[in-house]
DRENTORKOL-3810 file (N, C-alpha, C; in nm, 4 decimals):
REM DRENTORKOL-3810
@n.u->0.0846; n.v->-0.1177; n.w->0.0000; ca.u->0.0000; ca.v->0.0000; ca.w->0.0000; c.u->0.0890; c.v->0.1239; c.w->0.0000
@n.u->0.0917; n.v->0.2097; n.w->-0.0784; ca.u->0.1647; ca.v->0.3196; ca.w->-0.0977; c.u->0.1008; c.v->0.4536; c.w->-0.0332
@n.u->0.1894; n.v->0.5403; n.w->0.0381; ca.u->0.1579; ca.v->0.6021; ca.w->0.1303; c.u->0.0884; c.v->0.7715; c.w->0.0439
@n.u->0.0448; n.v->0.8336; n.w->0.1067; ca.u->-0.0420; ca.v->0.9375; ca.w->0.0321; c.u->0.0487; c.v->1.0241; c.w->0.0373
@n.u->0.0723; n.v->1.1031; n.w->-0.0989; ca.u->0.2032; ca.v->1.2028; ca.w->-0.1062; c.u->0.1512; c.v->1.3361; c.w->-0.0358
@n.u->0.0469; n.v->1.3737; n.w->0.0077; ca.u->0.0435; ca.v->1.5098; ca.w->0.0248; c.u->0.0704; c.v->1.4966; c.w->0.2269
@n.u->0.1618; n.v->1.5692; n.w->0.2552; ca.u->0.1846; ca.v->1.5729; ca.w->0.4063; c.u->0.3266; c.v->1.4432; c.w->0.4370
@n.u->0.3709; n.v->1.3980; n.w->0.3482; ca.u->0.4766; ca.v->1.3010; ca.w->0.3415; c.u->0.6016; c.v->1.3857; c.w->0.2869
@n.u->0.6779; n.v->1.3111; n.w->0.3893; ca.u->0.8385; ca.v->1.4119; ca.w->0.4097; c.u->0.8991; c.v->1.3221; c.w->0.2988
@n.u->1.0396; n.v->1.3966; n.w->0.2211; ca.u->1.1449; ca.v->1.3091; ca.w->0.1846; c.u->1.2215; c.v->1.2889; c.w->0.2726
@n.u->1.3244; n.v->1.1988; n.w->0.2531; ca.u->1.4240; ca.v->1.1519; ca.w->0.3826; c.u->1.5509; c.v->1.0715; c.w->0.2906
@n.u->1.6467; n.v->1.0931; n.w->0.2641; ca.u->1.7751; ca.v->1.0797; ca.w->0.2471; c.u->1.8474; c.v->0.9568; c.w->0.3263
@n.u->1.8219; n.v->0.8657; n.w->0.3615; ca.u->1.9243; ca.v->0.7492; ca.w->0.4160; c.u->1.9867; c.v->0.7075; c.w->0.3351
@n.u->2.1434; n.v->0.6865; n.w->0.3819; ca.u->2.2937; ca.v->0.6446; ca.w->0.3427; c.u->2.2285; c.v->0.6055; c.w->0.1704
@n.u->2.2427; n.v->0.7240; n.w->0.1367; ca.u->2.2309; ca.v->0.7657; ca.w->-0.0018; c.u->2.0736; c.v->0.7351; c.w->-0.0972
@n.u->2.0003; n.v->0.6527; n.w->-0.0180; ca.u->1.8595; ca.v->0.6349; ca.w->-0.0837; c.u->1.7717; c.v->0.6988; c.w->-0.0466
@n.u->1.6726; n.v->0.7736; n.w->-0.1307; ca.u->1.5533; ca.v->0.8684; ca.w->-0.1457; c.u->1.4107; c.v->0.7472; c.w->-0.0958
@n.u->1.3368; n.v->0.8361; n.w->0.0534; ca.u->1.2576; ca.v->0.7727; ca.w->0.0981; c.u->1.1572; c.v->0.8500; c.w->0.0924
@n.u->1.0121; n.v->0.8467; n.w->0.1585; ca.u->0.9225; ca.v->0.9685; ca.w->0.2254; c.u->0.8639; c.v->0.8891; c.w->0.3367
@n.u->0.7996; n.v->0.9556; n.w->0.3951; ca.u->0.7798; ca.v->0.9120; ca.w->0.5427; c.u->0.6404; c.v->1.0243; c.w->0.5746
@n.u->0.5860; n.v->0.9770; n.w->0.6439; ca.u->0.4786; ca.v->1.0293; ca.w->0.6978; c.u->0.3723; c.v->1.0198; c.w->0.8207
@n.u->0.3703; n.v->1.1195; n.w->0.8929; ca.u->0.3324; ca.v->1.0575; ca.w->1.0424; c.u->0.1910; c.v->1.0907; c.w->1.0130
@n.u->0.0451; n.v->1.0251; n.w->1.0834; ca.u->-0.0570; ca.v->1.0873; ca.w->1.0475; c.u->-0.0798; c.v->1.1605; c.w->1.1465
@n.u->-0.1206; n.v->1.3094; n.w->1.0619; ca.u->-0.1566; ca.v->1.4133; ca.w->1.1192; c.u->-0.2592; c.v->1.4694; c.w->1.2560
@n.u->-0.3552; n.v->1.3900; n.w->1.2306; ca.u->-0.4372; ca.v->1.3668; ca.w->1.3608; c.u->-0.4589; c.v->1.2047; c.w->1.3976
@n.u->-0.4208; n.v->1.1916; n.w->1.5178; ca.u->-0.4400; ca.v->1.0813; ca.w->1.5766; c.u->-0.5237; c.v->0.9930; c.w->1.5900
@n.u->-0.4977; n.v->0.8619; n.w->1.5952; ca.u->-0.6154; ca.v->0.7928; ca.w->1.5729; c.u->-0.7133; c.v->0.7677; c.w->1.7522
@n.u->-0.8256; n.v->0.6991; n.w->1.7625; ca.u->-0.8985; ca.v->0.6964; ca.w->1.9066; c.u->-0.8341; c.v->0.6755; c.w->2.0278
@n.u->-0.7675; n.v->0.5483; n.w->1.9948; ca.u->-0.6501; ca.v->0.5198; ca.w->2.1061; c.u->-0.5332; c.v->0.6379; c.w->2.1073
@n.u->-0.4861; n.v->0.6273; n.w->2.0109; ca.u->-0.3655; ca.v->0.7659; ca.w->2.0132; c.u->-0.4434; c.v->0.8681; c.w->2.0768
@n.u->-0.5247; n.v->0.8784; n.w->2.0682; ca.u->-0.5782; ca.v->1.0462; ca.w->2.1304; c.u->-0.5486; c.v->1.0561; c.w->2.2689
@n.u->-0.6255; n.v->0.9006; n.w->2.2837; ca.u->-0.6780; ca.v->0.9112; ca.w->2.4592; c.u->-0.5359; c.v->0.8898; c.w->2.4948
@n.u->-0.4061; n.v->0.8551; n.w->2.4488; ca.u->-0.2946; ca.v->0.7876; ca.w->2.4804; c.u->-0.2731; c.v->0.6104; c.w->2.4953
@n.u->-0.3497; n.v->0.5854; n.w->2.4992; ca.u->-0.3765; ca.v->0.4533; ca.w->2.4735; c.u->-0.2648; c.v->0.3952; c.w->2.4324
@n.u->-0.2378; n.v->0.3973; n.w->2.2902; ca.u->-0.1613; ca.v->0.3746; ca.w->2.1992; c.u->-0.0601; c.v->0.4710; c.w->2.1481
@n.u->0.0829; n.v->0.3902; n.w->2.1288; ca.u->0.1452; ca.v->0.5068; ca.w->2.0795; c.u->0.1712; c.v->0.5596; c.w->1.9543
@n.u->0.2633; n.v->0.6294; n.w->1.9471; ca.u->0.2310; ca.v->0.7230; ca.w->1.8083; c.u->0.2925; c.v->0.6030; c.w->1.7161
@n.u->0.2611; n.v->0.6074; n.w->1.5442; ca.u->0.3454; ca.v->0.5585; ca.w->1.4697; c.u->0.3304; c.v->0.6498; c.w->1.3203
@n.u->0.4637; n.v->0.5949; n.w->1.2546; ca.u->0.4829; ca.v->0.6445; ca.w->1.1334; c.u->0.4851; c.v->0.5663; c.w->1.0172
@n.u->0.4943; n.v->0.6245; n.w->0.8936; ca.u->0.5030; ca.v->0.4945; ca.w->0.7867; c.u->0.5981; c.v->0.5547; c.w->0.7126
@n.u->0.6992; n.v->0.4635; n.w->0.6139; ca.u->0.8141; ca.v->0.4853; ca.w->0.5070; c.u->0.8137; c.v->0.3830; c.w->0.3963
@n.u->0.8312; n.v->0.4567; n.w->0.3042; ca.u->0.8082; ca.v->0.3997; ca.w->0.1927; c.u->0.9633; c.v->0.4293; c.w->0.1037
@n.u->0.9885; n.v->0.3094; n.w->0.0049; ca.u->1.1109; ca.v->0.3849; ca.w->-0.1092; c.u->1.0573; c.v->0.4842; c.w->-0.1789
@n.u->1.0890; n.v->0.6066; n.w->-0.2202; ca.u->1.0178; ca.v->0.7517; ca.w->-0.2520; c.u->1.0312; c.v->0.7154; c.w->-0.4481
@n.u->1.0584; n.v->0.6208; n.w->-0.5162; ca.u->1.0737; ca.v->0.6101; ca.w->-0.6631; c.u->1.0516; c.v->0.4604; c.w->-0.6620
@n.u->1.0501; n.v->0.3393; n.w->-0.5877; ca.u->0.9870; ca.v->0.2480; ca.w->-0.6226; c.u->0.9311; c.v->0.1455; c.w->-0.5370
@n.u->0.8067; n.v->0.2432; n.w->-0.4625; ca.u->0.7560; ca.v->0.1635; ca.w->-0.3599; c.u->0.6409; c.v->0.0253; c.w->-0.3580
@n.u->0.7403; n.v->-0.0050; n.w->-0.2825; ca.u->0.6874; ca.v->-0.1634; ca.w->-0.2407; c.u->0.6422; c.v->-0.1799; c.w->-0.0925
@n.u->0.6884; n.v->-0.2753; n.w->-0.0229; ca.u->0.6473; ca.v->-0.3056; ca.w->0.1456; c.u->0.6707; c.v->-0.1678; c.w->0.2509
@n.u->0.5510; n.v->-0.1278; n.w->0.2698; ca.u->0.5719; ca.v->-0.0033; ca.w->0.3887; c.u->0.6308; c.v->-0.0401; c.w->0.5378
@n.u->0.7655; n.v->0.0095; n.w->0.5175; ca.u->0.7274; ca.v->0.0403; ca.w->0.6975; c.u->0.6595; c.v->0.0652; c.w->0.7867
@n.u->0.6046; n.v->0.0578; n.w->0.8762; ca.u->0.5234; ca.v->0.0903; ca.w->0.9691; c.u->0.5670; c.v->0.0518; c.w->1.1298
@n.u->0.6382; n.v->0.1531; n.w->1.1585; ca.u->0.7097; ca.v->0.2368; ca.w->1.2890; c.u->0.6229; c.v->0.2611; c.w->1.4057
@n.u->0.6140; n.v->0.1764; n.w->1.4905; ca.u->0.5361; ca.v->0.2004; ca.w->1.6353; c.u->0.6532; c.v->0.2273; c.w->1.7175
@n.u->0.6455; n.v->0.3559; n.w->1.7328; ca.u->0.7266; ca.v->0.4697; ca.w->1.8398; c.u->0.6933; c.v->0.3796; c.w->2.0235
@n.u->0.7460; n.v->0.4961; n.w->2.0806; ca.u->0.7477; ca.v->0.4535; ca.w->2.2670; c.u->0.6524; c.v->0.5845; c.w->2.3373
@n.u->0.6394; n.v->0.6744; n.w->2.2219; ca.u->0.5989; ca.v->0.7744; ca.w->2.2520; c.u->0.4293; c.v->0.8394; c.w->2.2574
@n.u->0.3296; n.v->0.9537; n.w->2.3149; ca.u->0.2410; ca.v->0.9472; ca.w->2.2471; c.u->0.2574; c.v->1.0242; c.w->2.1112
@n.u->0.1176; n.v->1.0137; n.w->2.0561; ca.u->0.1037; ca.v->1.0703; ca.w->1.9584; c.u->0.1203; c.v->1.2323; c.w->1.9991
@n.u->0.2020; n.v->1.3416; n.w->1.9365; ca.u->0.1899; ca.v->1.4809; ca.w->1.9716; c.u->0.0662; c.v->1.5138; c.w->1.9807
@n.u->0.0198; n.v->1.5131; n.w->1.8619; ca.u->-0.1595; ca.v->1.5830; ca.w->1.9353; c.u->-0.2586; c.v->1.4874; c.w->2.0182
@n.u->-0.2256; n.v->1.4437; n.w->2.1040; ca.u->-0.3140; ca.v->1.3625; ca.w->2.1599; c.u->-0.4062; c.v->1.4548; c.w->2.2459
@n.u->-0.4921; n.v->1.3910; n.w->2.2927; ca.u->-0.5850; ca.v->1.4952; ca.w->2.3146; c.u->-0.5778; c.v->1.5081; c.w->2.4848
@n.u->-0.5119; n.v->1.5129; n.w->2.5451; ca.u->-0.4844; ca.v->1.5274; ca.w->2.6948; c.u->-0.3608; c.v->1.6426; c.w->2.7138
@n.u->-0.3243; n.v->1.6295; n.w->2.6343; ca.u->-0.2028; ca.v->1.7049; ca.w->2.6067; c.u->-0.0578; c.v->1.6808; c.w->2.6892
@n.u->-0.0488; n.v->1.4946; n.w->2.6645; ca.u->0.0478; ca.v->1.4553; ca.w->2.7508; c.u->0.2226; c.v->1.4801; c.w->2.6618
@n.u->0.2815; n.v->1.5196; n.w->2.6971; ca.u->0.4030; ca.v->1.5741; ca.w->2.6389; c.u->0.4558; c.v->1.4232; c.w->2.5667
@n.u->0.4896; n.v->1.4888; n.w->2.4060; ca.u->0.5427; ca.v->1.3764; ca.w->2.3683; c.u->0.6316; c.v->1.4162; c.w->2.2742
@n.u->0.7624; n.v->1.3404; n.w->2.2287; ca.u->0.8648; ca.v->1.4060; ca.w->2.1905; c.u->0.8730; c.v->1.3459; c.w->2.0412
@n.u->0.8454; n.v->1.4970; n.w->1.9580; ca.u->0.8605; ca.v->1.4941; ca.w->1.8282; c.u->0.8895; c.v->1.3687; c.w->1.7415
@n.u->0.8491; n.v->1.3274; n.w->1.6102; ca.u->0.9312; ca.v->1.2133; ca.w->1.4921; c.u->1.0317; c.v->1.3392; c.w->1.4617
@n.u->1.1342; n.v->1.3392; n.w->1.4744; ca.u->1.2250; ca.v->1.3548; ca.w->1.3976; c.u->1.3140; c.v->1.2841; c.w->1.2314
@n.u->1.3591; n.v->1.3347; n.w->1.1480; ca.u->1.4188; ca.v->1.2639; ca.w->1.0444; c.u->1.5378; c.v->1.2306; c.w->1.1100
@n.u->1.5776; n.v->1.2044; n.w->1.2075; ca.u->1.6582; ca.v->1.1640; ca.w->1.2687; c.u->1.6890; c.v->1.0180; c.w->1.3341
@n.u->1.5147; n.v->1.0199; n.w->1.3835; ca.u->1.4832; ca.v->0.9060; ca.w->1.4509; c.u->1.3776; c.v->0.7720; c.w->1.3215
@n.u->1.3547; n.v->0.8650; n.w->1.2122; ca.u->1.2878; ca.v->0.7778; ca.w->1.0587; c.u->1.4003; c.v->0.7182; c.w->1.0141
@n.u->1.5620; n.v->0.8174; n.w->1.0004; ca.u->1.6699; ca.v->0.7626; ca.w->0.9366; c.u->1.7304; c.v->0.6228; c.w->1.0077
@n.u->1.7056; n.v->0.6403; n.w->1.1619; ca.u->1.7788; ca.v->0.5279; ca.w->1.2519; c.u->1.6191; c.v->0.4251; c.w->1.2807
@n.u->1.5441; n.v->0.4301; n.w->1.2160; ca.u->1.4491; ca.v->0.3228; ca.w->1.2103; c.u->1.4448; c.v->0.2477; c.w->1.0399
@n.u->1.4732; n.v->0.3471; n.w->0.9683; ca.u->1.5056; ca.v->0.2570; ca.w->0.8276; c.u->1.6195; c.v->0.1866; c.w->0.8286
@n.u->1.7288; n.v->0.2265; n.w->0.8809; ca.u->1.8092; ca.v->0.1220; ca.w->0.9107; c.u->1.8205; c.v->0.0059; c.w->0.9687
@n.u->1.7305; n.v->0.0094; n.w->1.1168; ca.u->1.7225; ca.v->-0.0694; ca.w->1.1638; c.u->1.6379; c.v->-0.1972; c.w->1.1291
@n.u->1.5167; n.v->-0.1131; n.w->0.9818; ca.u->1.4133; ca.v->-0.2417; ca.w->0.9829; c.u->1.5358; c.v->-0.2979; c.w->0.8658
@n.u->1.6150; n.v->-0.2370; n.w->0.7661; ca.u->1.6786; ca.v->-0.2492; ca.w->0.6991; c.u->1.7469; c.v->-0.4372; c.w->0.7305
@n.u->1.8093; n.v->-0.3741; n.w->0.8301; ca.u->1.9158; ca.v->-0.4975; ca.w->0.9100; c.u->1.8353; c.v->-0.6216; c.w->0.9353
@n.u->1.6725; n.v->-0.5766; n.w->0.9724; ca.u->1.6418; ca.v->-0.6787; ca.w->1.0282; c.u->1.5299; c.v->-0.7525; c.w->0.8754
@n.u->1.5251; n.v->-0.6708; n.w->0.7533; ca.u->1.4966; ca.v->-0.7924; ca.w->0.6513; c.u->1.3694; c.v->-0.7162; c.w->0.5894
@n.u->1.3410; n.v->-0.5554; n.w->0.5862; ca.u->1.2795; ca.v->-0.4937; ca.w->0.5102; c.u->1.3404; c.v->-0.4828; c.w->0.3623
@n.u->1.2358; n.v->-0.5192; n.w->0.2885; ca.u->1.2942; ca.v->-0.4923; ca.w->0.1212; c.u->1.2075; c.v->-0.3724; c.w->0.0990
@n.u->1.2217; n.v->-0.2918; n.w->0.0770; ca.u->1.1401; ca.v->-0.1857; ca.w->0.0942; c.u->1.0980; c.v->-0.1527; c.w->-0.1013
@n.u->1.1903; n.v->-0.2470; n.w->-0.2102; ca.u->1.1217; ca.v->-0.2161; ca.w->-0.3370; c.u->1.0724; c.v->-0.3320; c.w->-0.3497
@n.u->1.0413; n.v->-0.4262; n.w->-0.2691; ca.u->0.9393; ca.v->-0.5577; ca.w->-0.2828; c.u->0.8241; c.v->-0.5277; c.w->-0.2452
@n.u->0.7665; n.v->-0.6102; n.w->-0.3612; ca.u->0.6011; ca.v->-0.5715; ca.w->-0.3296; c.u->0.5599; c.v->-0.7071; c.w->-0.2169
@n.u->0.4855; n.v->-0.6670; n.w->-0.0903; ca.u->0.4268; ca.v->-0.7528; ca.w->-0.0143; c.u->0.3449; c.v->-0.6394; c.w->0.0675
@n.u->0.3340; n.v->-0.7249; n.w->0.1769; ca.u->0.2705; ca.v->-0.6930; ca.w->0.3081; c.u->0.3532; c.v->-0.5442; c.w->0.3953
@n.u->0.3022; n.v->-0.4923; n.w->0.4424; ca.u->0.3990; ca.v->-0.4104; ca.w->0.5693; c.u->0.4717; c.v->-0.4459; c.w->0.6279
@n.u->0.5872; n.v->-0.4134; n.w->0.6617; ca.u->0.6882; ca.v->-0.4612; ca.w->0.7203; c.u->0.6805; c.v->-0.3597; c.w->0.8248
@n.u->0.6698; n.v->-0.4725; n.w->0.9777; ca.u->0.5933; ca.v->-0.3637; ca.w->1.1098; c.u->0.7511; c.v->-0.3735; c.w->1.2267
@n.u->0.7416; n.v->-0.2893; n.w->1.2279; ca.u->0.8950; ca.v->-0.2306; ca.w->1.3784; c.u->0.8342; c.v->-0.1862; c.w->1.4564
@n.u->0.8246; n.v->-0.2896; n.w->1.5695; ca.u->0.7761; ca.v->-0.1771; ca.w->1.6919; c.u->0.9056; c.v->-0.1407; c.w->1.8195
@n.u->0.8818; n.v->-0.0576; n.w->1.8433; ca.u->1.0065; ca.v->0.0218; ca.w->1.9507; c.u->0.9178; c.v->0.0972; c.w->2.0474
@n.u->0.7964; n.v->-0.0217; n.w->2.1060; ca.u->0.7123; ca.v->0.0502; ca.w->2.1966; c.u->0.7145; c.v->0.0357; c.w->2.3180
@n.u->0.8615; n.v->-0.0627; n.w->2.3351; ca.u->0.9075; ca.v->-0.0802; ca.w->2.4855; c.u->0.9483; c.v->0.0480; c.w->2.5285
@n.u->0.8619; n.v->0.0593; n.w->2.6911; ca.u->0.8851; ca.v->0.1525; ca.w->2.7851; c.u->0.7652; c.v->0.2469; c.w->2.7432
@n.u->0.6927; n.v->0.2518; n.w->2.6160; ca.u->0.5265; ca.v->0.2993; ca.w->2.6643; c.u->0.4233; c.v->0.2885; c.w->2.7405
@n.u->0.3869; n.v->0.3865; n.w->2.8180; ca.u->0.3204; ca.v->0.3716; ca.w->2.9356; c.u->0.1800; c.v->0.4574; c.w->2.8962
@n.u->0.0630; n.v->0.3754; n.w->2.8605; ca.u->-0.0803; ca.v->0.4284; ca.w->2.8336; c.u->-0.1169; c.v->0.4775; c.w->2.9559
@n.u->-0.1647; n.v->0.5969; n.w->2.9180; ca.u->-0.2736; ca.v->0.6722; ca.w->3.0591; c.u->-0.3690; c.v->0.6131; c.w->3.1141
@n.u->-0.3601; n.v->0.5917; n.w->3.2274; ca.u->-0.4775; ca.v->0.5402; ca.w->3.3269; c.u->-0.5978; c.v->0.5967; c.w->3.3036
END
């Protein structure tokens, strides 16, 4: 499933052209904090299997307004790598390829 270009970043890892995109308003659980935030990445010229990035964090706009610390292209670049290592083909066509890094998320009571 290829990700929707309008509100999707480019992103530059060790020389390959990506985009990435966090969704903009949160989903039910994300709001309440429930759930934490995630992102999706795609190859930006020949996309195939999406990433899909479950953070530790909430979603920023959640609706409590519990402090939560930015996606950075910082933290997209050191998660494409990492799904990289662990066996994302990112110009193969399949299923999502899911990373979660949601150890140490703590949902609101």
């Amino acid at each position: 499933m290829a990700l929707v270009r309008k509100g999707s970043r480019r992103i530059v890892v060790d020389g390959t052209v990506y985009r990435w995109r966090l969704r903009g308003r949160p989903t039910y659980d994300q709001g309440l904090t429930q759930s934490p935030c995630t992102f999706a990445v795609e190859h930006a010229d020949t996309p195939g299997a999406t990433l899909v990035v479950t953070t530790n964090e909430p979603h920023p706009s959640n609706w409590f307004g519990r402090a939560a610390e930015p996606v950075l292209p910082s933290t997209v670049a050191a998660a494409v790598r990492l799904a990289l290592s662990e066996g994302w083909a990112p110009k193969a066509p399949g299923s999502a390829f899911h990373l979660d890094q949601s150890a140490g998320f703590m949902p609101s009571p």
